[in-house]
N, C-alpha and C positions, 0 to 999 in steps of 0.2 A: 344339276346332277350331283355337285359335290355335297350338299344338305340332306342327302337322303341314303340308303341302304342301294351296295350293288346288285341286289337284288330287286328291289323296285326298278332300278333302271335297266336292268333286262329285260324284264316284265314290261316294261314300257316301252322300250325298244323295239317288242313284237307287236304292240298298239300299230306299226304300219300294215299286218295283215288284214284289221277291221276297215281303216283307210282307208287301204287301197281297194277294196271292195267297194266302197261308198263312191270313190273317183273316179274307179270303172264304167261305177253308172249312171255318174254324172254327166261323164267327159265324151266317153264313146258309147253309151247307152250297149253295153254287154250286162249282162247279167250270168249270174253264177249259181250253180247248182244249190240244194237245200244243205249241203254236204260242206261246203264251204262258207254258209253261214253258221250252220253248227260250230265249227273252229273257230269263227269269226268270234262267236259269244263264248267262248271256252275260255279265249284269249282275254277278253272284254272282261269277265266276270272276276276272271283270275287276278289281272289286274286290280280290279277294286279290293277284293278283297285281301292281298297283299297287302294295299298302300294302306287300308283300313290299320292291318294287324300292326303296319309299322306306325303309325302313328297313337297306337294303343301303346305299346314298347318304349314309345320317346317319351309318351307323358308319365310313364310308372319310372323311366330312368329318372327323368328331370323329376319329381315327386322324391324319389332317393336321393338323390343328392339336397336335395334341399331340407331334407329330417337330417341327415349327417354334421352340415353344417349349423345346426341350433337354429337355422331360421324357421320360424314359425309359418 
């Protein structure tokens, strides 16, 4: 958690609502409405595409600093 943006680890944080859907129906074989997979992937999606943006943001930071300091 500390290598990454407090925002990715919110976002990740809520990763246990896909989880616990998948454990549910692993463990106690319940299943859940169309309505709670929809969230389920809202979460999912949201997540990746987050963690994408932030790692688009690390490499143009890390890219800047490395023109500032003269290294080629």
């Amino acid at each position: 958690m500390l290598l990454t943006t407090p925002l990715v680890v919110t976002v990740g944080l809520s990763m246990t609502i896909p989880l616990s859907l998948i454990g549910q129906m692993i463990l106690s074989k319940q299943y859940s409405s169309i309505l709670y997979w929809v969230g389920s992937l809202v979460v999912l999606c949201s997540f990746l595409i987050i963690n994408h943006e932030s790692k688009d943001d690390a490499a143009a930071a890390e890219h800047e600093s490395t023109e500032g300091n003269g290294v080629p």
